[in-house]
N, C-alpha and C positions, 0 to 999 in steps of 0.2 A: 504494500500500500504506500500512497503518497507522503513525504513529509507531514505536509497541509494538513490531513486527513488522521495522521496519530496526536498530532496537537489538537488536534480538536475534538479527540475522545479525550484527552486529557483534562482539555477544556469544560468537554459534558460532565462529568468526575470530579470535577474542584467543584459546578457550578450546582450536581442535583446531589452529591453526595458529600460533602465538604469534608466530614471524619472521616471515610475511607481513604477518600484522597490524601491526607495528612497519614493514617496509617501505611500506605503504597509508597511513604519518602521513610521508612524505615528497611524496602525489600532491596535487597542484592538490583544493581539495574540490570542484570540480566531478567530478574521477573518480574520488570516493573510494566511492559510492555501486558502481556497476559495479563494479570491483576489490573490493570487499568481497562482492556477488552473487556473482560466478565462481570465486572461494575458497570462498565457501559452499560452492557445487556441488561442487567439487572435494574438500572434504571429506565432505560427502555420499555419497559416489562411491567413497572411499578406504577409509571405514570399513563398509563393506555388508560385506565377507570377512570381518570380526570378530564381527561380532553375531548373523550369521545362524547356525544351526544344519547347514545342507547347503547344497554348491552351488546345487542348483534354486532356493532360497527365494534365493539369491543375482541370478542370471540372470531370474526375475519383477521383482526389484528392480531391474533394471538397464533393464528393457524399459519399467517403470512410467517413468525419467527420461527416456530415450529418446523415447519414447512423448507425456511433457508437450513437450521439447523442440521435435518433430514440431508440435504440434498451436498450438505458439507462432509458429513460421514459417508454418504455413496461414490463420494469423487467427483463430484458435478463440481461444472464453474461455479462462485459463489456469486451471490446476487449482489447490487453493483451499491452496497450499503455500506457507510465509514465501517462500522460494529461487526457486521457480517464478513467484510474482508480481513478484521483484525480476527476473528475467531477463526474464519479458515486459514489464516498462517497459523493461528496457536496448535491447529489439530494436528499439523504435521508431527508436533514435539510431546502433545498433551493431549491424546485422542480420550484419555481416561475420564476427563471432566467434562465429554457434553452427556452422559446419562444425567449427570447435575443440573445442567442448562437446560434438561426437557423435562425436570421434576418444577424447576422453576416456571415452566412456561404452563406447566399443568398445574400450578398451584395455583397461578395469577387467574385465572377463570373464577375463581372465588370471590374477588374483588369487583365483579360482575355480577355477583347475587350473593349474597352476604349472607343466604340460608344454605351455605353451602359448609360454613362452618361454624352452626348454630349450635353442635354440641362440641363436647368436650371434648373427645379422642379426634376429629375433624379440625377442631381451631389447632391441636398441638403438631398436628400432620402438616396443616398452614404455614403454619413455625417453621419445621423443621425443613421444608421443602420454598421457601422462601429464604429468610437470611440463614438460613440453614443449609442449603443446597451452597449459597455462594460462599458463605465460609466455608464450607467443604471443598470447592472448585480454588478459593485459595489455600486452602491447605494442601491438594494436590500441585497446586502451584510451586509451593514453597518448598517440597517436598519433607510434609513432616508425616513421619512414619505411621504406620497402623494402627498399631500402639495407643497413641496419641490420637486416632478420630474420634475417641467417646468422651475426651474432654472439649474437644473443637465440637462436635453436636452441643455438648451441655454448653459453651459458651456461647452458642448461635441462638441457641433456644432465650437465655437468658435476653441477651441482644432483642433477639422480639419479642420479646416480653415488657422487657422496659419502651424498644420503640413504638407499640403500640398504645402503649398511658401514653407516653409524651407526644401521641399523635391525635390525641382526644381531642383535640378542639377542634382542628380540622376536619377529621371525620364527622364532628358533628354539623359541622358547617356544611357539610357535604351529603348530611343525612342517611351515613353509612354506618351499622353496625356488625362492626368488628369483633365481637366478643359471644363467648358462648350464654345460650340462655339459662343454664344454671347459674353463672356467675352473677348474669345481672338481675335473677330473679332473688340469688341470696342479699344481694345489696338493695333488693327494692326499688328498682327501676326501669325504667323502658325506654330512655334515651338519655343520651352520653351530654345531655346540660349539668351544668354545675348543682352540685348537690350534696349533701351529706352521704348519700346513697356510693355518689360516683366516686366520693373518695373512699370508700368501703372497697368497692368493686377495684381501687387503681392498689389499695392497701395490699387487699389479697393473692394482684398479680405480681406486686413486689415481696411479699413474702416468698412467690413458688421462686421467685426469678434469684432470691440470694445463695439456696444453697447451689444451684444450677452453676452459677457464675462462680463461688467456690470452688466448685470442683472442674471447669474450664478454666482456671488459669496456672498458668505454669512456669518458674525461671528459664526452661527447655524449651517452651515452643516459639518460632520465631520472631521477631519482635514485632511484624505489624500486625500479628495475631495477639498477641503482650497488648498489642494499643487498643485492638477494640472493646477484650476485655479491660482493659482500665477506662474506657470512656464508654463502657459500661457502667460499672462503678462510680464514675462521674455521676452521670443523670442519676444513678438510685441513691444517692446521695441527695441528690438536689431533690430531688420528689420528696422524700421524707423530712430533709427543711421544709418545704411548703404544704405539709399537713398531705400529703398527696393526690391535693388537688391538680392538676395537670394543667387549668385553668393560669396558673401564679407562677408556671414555671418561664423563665426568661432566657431565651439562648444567649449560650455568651460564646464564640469562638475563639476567644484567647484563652478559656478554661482547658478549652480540646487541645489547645495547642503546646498548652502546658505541659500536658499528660505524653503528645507522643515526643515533647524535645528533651523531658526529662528520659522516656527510654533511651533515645537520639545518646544522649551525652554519659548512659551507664555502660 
């Protein structure tokens, strides 16, 4: 691919993912190139429920990535897309990570009807096959061993766990829910407005989310995996300062950047 064309996935990556991108200035530059590719995708992927006007126009979108993915694993030319040409050079070296890109592209259908992961074993499947699928495609990235992928799951899980409280307000703006109806039936409520209820509901996803993120982090694993779980730890921090209202929480990305220039300089 063009010059032009990896700057400007890199571009998409500081601009829809800003702590990944900050995590990707801790990788070897030999796998900075891949980890910046499968973030692409992944925001590609995330932001489809936002822009489209109906589900359908949603689920064509999702068949069209699918569909490149497909056609990259059979040896076909790849379709003439920045994301798509960076993932077809990655497969030449890293064919192991697109069953991860097509658990991503099959989870993001949920995002499309939101009863899709109304119960409980369905929302953590969501989890795991969203930021869970791409921290696994970085882990393969990075090459951290076997060993090591049931702490990478448990700190992916944790990761969406926290990013889904901290994404309450939006979603609700959006009139999307995200969350299982046990959850929001134990907290006593029916939609993601501010409430005594919804800090119950954000409480009890930060409980599951701490020991998760315990047992994902490690001195071993390599450090821009080290950063996400620490800007894990971040946000669940900051949530539990603000009573875990989701509502009160205030981004700050000089906090993020704290976290991965302190890994940066250990």
């Amino acid at each position: 691919m063009k010059p032009h064309e990896q700057q400007d996935i890199i571009e998409q990556v500081r601009a829809g993912d800003y702590e990944r991108f900050l995590a990707i200035q801790l990788a070897p530059s030999s796998a900075r190139a891949g980890l910046y590719a499968v973030t692409a995708f992944h925001i590609e992927l995330a932001r489809i429920a936002e822009i489209v006007s109906e589900p359908l126009i949603g689920h064509i979108r999702l068949a069209w990535w699918r569909e490149g993915l497909e056609e990259i694993e059979a040896g076909k030319a790849p379709r003439n897309h920045p994301v798509v040409l960076a993932l077809a050079a990655l497969h030449a070296t890293h064919p192991q990570i697109f069953p991860w890109l097509q658990k991503i592209v099959a989870a993001r259908g949920a995002d499309l009807d939101t009863s899709l992961i109304a119960h409980e074993s369905a929302w953590l499947e969501y989890c795991d096959n969203t930021a869970g699928a791409l921290h696994m495609a970085w882990a393969l990235l990075l090459g951290v061993p076997e060993a090591q992928h049931e702490a990478i799951r448990n700190q992916a899980r944790a990761y969406a766990f926290i990013g889904l409280v901290r994404a309450i307000p939006f979603m609700h703006s959006q009139g999307w829910l995200r969350f299982p109806h046990a959850r929001m039936n134990s907290a006593e409520i029916t939609t993601l407005a501010p409430s005594a209820g919804l800090a119950t509901l954000s409480k009890g996803v930060f409980m599951d989310a701490l020991p998760l993120l315990a047992n994902g982090a490690g001195p071993t694993l390599p450090k821009p995996l080290r950063a996400l779980a620490g800007l894990t730890a971040l946000h669940a921090r900051k949530l539990e300062c603000v009573g875990f209202n989701p509502y009160a929480l205030r981004p700050s990305k000089l906090a993020a950047v704290w976290v991965v220039l302190r890994l940066k300089l250990a």
